[in-house]
MDTraj code that builds the backbone (N, CA, C; nanometers):
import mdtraj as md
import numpy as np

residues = "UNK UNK UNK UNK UNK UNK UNK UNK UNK UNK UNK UNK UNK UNK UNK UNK UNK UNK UNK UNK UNK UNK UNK UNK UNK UNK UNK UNK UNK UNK UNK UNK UNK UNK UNK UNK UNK UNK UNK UNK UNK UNK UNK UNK UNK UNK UNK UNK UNK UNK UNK UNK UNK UNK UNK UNK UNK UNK UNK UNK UNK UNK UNK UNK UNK UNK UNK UNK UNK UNK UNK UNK UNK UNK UNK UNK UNK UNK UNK UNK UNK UNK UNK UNK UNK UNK UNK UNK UNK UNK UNK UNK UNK UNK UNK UNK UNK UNK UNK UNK UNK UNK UNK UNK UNK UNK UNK UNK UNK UNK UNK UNK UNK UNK UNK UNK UNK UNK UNK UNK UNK UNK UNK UNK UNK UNK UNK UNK UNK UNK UNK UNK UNK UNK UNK UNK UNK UNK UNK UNK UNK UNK UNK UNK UNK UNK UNK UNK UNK UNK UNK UNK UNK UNK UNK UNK UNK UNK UNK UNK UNK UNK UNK UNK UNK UNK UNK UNK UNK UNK UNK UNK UNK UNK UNK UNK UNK UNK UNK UNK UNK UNK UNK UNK UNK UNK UNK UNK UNK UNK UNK UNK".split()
xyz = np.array([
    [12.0120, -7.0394, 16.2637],
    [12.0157, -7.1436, 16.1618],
    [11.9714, -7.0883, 16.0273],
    [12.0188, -7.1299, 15.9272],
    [12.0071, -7.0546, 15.7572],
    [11.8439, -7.1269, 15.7867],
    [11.8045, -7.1227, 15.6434],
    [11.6770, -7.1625, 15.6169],
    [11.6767, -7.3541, 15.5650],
    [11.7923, -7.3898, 15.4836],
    [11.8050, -7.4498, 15.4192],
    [11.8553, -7.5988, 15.5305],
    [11.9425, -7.5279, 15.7100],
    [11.9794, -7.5795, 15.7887],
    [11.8284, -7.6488, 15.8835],
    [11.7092, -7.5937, 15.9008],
    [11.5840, -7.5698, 15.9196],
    [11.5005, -7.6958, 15.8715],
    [11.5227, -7.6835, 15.7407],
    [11.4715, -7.7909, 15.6119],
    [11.5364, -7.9231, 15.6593],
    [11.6581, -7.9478, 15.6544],
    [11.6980, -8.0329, 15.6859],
    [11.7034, -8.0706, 15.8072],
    [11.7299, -7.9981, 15.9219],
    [11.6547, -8.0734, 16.0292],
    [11.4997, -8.1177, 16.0380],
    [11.4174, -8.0551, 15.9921],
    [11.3058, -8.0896, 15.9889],
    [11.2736, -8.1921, 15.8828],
    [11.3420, -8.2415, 15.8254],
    [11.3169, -8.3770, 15.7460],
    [11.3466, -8.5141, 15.8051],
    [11.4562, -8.4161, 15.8674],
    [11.5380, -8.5748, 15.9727],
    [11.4173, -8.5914, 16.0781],
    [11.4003, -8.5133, 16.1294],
    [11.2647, -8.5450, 16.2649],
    [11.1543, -8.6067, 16.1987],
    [11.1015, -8.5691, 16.0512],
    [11.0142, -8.6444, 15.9954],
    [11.1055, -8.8245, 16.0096],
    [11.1939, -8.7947, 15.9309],
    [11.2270, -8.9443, 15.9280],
    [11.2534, -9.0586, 16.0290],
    [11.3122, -8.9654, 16.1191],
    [11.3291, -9.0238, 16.3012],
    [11.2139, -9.0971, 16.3037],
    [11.0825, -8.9782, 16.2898],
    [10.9763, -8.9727, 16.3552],
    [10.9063, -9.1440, 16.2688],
    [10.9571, -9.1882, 16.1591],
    [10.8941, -9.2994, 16.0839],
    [10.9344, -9.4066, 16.0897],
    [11.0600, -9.4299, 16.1861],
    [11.1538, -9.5358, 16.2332],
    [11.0840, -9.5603, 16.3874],
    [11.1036, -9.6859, 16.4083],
    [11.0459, -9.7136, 16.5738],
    [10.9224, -9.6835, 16.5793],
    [10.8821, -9.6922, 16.7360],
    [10.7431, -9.7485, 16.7641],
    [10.6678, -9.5788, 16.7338],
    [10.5581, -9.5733, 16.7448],
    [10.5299, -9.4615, 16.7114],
    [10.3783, -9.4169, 16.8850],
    [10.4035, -9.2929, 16.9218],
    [10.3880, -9.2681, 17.0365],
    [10.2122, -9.2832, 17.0528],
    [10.1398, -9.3136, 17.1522],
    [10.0054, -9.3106, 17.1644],
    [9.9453, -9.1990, 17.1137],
    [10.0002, -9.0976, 17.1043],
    [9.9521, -8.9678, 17.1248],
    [9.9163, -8.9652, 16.9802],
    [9.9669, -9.0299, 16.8993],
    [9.9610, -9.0580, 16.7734],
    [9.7841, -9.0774, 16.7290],
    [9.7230, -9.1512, 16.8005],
    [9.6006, -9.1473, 16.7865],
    [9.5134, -9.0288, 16.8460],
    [9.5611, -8.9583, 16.8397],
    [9.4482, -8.8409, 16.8368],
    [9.3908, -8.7968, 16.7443],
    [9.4893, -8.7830, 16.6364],
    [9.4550, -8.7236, 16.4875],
    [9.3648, -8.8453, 16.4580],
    [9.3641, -8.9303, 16.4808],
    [9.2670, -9.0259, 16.4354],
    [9.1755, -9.0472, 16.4801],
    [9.0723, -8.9645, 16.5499],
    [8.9857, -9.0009, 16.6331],
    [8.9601, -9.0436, 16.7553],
    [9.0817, -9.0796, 16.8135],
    [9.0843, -9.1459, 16.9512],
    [9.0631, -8.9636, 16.9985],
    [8.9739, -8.9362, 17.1601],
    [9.0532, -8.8159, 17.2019],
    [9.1024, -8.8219, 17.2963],
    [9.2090, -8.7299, 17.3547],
    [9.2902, -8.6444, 17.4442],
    [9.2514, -8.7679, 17.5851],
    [9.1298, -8.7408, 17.6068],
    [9.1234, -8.8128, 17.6997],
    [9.1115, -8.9411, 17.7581],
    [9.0763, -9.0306, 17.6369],
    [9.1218, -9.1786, 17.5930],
    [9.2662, -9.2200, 17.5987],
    [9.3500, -9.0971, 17.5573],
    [9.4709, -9.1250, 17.5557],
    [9.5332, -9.1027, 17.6856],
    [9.4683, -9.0549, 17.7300],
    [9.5523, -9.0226, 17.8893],
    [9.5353, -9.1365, 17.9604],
    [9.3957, -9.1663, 17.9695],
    [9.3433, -9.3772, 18.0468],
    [9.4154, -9.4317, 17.9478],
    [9.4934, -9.4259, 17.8409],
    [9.5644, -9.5688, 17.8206],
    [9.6997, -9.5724, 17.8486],
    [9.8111, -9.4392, 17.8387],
    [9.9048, -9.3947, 17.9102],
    [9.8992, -9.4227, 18.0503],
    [9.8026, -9.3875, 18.1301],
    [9.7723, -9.4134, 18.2906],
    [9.8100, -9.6146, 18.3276],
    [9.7168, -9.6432, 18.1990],
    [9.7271, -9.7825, 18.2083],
    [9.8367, -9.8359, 18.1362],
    [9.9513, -9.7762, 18.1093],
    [10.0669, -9.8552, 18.0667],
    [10.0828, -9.8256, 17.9413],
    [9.9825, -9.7900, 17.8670],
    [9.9897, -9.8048, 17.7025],
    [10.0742, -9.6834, 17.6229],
    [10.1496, -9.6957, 17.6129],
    [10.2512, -9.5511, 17.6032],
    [10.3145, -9.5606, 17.4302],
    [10.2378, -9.6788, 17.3485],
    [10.2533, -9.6853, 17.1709],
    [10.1501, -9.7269, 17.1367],
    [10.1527, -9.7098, 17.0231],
    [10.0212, -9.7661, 16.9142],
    [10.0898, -9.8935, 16.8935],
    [10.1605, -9.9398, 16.8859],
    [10.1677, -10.0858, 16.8880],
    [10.0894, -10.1645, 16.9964],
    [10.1613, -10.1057, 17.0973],
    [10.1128, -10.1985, 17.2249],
    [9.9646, -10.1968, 17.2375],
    [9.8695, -10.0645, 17.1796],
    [9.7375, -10.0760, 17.1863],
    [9.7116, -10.1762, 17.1044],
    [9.7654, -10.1983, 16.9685],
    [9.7338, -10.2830, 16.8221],
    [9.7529, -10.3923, 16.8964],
    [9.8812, -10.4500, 16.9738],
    [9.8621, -10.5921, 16.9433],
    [9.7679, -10.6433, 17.1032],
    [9.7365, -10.5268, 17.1897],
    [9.6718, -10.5908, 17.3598],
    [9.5510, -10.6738, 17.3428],
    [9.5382, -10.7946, 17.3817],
    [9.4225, -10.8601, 17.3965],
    [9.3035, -10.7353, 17.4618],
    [9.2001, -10.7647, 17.3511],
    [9.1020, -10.6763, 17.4066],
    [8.9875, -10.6434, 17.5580],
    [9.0838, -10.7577, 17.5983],
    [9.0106, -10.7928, 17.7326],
    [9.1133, -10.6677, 17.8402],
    [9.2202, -10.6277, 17.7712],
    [9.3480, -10.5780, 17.8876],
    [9.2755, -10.4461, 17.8214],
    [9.2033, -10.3753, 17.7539],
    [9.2199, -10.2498, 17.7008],
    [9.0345, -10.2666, 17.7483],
    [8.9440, -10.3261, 17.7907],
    [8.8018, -10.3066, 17.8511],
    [8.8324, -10.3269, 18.0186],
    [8.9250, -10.3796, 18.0704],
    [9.0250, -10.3445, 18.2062],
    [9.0586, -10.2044, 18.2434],
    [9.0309, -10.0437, 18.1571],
    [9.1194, -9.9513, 18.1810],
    [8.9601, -9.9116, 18.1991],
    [8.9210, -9.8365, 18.2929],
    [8.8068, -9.7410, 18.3582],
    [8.7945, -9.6393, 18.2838],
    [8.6624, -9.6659, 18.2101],
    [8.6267, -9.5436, 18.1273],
    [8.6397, -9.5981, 17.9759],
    [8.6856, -9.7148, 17.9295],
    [8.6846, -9.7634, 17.8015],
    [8.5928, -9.9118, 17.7974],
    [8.4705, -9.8217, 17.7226],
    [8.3702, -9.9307, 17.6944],
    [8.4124, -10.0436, 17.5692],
    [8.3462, -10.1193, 17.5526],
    [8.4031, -10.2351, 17.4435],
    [8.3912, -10.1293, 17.3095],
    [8.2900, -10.0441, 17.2970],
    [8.2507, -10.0056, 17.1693],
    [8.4029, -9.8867, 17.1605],
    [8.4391, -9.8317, 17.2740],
    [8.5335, -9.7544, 17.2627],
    [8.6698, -9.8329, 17.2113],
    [8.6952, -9.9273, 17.3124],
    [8.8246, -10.0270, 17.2835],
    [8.8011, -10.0716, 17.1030],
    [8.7205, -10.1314, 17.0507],
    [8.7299, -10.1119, 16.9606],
    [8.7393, -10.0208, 16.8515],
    [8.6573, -9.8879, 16.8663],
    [8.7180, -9.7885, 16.8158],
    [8.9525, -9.7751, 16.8269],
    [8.9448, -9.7789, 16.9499],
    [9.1327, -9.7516, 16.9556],
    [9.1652, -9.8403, 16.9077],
    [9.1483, -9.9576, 16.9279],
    [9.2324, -10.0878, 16.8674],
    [9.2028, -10.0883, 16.7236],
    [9.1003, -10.0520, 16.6349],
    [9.0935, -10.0405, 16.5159],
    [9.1810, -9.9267, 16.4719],
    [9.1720, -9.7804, 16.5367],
    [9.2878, -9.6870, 16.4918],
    [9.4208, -9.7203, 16.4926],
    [9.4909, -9.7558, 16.6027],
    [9.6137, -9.7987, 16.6191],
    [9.6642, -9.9361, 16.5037],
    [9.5577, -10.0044, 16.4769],
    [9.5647, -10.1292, 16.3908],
    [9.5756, -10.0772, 16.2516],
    [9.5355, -9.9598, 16.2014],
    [9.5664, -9.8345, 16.1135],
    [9.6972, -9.8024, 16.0929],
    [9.7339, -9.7706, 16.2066],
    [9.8564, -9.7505, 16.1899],
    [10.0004, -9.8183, 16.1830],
    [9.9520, -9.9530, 16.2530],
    [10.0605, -10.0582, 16.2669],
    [10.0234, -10.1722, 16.1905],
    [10.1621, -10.1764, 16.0675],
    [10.0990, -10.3365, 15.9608],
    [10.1023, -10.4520, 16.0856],
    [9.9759, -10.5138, 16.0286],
    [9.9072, -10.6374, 16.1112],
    [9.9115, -10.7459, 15.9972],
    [9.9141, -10.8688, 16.0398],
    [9.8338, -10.9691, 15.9874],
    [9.9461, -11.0360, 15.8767],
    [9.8584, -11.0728, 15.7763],
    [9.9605, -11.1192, 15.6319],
    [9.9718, -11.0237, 15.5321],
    [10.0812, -11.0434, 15.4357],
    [10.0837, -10.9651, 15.3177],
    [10.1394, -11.1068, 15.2323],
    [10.1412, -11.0288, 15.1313],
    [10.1652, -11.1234, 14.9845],
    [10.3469, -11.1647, 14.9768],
    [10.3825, -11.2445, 14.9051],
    [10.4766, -11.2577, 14.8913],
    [10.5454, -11.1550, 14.8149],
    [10.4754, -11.1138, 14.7336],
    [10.5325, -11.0213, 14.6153],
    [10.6050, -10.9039, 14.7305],
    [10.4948, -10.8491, 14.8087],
    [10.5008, -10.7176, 14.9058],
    [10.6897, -10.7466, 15.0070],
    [10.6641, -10.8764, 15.0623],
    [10.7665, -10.9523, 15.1102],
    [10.8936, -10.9289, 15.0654],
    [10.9010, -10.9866, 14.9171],
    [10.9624, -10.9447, 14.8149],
    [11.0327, -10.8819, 14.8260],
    [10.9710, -10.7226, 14.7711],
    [11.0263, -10.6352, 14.8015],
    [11.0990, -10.5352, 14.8913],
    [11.0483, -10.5679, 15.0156],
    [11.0960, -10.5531, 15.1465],
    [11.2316, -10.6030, 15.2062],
    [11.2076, -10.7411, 15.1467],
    [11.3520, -10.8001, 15.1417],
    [11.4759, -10.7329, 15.0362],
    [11.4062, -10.7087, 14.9286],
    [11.5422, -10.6392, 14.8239],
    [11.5581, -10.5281, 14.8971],
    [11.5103, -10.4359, 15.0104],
    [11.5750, -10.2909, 15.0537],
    [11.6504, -10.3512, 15.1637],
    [11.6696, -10.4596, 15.2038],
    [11.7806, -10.4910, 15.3369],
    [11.9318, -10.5190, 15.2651],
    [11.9693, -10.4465, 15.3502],
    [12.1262, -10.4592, 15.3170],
    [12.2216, -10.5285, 15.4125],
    [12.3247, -10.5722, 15.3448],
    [12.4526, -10.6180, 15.4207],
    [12.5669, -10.5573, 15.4919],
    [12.5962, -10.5632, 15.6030],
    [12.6891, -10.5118, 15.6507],
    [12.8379, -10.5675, 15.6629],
    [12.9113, -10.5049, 15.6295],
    [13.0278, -10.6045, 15.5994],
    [13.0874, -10.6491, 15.7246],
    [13.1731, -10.7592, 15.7538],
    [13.2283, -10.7420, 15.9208],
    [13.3609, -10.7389, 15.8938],
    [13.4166, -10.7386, 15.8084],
    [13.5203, -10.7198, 15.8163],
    [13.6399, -10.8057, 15.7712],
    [13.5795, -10.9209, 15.7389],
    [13.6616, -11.0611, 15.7194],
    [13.5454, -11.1140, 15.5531],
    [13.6798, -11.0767, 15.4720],
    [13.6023, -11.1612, 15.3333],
    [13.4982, -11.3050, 15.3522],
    [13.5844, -11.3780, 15.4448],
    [13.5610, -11.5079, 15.4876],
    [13.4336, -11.5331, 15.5165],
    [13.4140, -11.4571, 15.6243],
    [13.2869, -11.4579, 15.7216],
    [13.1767, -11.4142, 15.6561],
    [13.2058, -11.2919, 15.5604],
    [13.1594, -11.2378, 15.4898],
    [13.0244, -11.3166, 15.3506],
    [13.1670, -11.4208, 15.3071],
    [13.1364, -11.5037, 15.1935],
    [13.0241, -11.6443, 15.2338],
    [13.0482, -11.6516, 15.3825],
    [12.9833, -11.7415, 15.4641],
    [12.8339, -11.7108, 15.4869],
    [12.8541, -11.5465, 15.4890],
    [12.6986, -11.5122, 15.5383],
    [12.6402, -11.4497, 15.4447],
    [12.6461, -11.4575, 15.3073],
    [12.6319, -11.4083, 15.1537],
    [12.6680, -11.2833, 15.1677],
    [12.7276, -11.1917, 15.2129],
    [12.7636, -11.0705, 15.2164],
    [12.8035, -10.9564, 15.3006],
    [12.7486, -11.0456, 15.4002],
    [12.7699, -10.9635, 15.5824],
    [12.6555, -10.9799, 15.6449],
    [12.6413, -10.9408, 15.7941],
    [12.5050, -10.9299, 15.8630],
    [12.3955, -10.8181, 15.8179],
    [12.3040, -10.9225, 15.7917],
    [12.1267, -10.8287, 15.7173],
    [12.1413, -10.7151, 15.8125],
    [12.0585, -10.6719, 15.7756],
    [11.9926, -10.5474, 15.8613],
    [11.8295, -10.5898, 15.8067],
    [11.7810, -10.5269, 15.9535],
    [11.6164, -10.5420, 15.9694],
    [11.6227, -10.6672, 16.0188],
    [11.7284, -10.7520, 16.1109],
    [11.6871, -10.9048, 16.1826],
    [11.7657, -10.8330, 16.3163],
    [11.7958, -10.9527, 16.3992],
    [11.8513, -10.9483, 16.5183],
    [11.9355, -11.0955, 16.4626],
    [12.0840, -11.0317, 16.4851],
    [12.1963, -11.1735, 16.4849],
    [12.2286, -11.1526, 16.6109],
    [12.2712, -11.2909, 16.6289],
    [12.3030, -11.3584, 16.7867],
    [12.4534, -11.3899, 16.7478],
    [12.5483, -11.3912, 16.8325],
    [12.6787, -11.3810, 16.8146],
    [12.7195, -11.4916, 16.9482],
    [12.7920, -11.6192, 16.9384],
    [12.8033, -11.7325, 17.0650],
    [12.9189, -11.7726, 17.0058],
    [13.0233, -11.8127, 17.1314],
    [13.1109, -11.8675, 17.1024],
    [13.2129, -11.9003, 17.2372],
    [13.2940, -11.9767, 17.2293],
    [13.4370, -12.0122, 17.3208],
    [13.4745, -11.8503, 17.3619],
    [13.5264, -11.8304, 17.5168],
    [13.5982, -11.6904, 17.5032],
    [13.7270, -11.6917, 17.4380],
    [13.7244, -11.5791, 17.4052],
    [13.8792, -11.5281, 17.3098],
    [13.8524, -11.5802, 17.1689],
    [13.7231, -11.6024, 17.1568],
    [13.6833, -11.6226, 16.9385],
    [13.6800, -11.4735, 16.8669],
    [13.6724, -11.3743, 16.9357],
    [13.6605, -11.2643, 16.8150],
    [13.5122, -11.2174, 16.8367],
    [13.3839, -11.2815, 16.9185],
    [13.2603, -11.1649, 16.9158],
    [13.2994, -11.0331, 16.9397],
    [13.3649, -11.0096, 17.0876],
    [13.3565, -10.8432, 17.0884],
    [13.4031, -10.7540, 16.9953],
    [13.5616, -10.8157, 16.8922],
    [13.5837, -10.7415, 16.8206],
    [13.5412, -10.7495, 16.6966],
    [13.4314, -10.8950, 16.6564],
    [13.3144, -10.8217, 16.5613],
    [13.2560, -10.7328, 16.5785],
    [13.1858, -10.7176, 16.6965],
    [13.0888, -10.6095, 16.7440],
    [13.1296, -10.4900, 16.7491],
    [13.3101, -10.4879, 16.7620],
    [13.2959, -10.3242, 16.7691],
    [13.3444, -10.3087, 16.5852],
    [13.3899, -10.3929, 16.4870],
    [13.3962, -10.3435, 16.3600],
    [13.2496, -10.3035, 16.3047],
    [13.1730, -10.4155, 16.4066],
    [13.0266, -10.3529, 16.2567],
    [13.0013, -10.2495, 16.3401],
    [13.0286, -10.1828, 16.4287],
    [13.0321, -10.0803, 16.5019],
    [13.0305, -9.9520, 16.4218],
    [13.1327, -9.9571, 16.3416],
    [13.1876, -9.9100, 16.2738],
    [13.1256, -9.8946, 16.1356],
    [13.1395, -10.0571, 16.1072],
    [13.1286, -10.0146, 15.9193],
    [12.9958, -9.9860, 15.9112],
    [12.8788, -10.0286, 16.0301],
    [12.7473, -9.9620, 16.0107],
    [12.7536, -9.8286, 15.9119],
    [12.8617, -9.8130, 15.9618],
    [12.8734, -9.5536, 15.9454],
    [12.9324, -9.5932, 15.8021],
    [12.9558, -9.6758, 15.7200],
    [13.0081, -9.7023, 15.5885],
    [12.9179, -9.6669, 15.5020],
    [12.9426, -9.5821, 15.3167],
    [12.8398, -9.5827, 15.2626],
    [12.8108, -9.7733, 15.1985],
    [12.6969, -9.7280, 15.1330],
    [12.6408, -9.8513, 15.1208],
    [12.7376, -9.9232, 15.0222],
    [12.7982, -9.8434, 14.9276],
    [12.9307, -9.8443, 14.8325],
    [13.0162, -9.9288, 14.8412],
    [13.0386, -9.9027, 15.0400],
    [13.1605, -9.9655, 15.0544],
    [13.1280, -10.0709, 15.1391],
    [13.0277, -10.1305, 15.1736],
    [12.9933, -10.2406, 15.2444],
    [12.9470, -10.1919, 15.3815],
    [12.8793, -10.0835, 15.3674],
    [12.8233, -10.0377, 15.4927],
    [12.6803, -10.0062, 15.5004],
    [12.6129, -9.9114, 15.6166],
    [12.5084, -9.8614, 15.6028],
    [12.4849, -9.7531, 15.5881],
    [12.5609, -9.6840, 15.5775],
    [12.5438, -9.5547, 15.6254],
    [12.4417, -9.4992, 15.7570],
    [12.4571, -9.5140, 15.8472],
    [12.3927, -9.5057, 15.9472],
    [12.4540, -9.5399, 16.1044],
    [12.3899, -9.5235, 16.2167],
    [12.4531, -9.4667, 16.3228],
    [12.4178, -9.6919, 16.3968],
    [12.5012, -9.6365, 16.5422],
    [12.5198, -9.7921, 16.5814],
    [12.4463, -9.7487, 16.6798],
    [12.3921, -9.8713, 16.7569],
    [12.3118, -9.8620, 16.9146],
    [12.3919, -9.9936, 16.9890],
    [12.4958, -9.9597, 17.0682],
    [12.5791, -10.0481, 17.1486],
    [12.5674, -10.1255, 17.2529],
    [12.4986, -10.2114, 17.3052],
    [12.4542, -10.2866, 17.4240],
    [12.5515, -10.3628, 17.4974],
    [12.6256, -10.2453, 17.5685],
    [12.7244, -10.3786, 17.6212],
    [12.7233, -10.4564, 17.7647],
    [12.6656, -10.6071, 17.7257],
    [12.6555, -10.6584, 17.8417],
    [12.7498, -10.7702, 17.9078],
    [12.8894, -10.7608, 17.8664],
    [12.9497, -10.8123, 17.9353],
    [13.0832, -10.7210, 18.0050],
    [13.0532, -10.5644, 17.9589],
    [13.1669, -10.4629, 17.9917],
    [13.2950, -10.5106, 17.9197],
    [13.2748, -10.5273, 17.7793],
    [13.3747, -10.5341, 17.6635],
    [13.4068, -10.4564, 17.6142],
    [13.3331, -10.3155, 17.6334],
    [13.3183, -10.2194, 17.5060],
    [13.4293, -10.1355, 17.5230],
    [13.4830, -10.1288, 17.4245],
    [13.6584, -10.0305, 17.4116],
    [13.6508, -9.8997, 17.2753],
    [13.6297, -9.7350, 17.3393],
    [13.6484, -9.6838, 17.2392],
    [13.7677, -9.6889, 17.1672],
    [13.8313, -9.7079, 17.2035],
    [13.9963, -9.7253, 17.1610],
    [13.9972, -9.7953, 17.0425],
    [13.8829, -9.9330, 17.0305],
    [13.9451, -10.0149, 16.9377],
    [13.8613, -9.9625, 16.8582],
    [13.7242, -9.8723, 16.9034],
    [13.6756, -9.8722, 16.7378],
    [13.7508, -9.7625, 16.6893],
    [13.8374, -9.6557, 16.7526],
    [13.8885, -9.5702, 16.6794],
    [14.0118, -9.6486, 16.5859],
    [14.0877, -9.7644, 16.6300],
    [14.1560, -9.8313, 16.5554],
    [14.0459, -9.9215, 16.4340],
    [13.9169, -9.9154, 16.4514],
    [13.8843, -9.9854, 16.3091],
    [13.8508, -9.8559, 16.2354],
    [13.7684, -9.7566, 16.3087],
    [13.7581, -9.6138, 16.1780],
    [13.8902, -9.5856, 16.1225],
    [14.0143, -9.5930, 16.1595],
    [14.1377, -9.5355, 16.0951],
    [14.1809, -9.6957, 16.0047],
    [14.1652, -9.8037, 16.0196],
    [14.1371, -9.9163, 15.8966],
    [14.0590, -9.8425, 15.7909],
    [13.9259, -9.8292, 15.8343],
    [13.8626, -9.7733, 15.6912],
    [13.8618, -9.6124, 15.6640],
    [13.9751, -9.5345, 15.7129],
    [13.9906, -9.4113, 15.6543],
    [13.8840, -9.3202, 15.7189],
    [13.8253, -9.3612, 15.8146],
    [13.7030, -9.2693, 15.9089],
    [13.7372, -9.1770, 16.0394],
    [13.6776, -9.0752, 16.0278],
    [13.7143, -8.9815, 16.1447],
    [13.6667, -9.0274, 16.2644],
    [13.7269, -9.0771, 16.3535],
    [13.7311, -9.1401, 16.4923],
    [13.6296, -9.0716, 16.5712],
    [13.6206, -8.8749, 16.5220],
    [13.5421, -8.7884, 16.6794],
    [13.4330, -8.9263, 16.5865],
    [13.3765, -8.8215, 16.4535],
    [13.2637, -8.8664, 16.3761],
    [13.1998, -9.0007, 16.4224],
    [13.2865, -9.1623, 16.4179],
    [13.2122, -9.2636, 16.4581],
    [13.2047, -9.2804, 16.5820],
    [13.2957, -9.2114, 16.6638],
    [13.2221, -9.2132, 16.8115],
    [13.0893, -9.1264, 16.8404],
    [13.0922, -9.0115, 16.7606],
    [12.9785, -8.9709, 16.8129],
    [12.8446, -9.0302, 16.7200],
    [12.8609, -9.1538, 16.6407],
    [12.7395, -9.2193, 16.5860],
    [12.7237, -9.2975, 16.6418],
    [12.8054, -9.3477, 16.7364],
    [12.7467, -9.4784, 16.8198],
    [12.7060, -9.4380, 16.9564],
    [12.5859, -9.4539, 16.9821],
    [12.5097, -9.4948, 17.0732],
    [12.5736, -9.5825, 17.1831],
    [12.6022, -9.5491, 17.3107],
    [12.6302, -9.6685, 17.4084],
    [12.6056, -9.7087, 17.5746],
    [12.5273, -9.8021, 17.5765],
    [12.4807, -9.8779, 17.6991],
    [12.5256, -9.9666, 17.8158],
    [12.5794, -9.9672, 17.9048],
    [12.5967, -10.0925, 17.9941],
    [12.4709, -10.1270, 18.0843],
])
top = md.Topology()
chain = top.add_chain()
for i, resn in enumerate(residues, 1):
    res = top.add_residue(resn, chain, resSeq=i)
    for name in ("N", "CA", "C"):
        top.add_atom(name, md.element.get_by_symbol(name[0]), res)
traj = md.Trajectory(xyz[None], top)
């Protein structure tokens, strides 16, 4: 790998690394040690979330963690994971970095001020034969769109639980928007 190939992977693992839950092990650097972390792994606890949000009664339950200790972890992990309230202003701004994803239909589009947010969970219900699956596989798609063009630029995570999922058709929506078919298949992620 050049040097410059190096750099850039190692930025992406930083950034990976700042998306999603973030691993127990995480509290070491913070004072928790090695071996605190192993009794809370043993006992299920496998993120700093799950330590942040456990009733403190489930984390003086794990053998070998006194109250004065549990509070020590639950205060580190609570460090690391936003808790509680913030201001509206903070809100605010959080909200102006979410973007729209387009689906594909001006219509639907104009209905939902611009396409489906990102940073929520949309629920998709309807009569069979309305068009969910083949929403699901366009934003499939325009996810991998720059932001330019009504996309995210970014990769899809596919959950398919009714065995709908057709590569076929998203290669017929990447060739709609001028996209290399290997390329958005290999950005989507997929589950049954």
């Amino acid at each position: 790998m050049q040097a410059a190939e190096v750099t850039a992977a190692a930025t992406m693992e930083v950034e990976e690394e700042a998306c999603g839950p973030l691993m127990v092990g995480k509290l070491e650097g913070n004072g928790v040690s090695a071996n605190d972390i192993k009794k809370l792994e043993e006992a299920g606890f496998h993120t700093v979330e799950s330590v942040a949000y456990a009733p403190k009664k489930q984390l003086l339950a794990i053998k070998g963690i006194s109250e004065a200790k549990a509070d020590k972890v639950q205060g580190e992990a609570m460090k690391l994971v936003p808790m509680g309230f913030t201001t509206a202003a903070d809100f605010h701004l959080r909200r102006a970095e979410l973007i729209q994803i387009m689906t594909g239909s001006k219509e639907l589009d104009k209905l939902l001020r611009g396409g489906i947010e990102t940073g929520s969970i949309t629920e998709l219900f309807g009569e069979f034969r309305t068009g969910k699956t083949q929403l699901c596989h366009t934003l499939a798609v325009t996810c991998q769109l720059p932001v330019d063009r009504g996309g995210g630029e970014g990769k899809c995570l596919y959950i398919d639980t009714e065995g709908t999922f057709r590569p076929e058709r998203l290669l017929a929506v990447a060739d709609r928007y001028g996209l290399s078919g290997d390329d958005v298949l290999d950005n989507i992620a997929y589950a049954r």
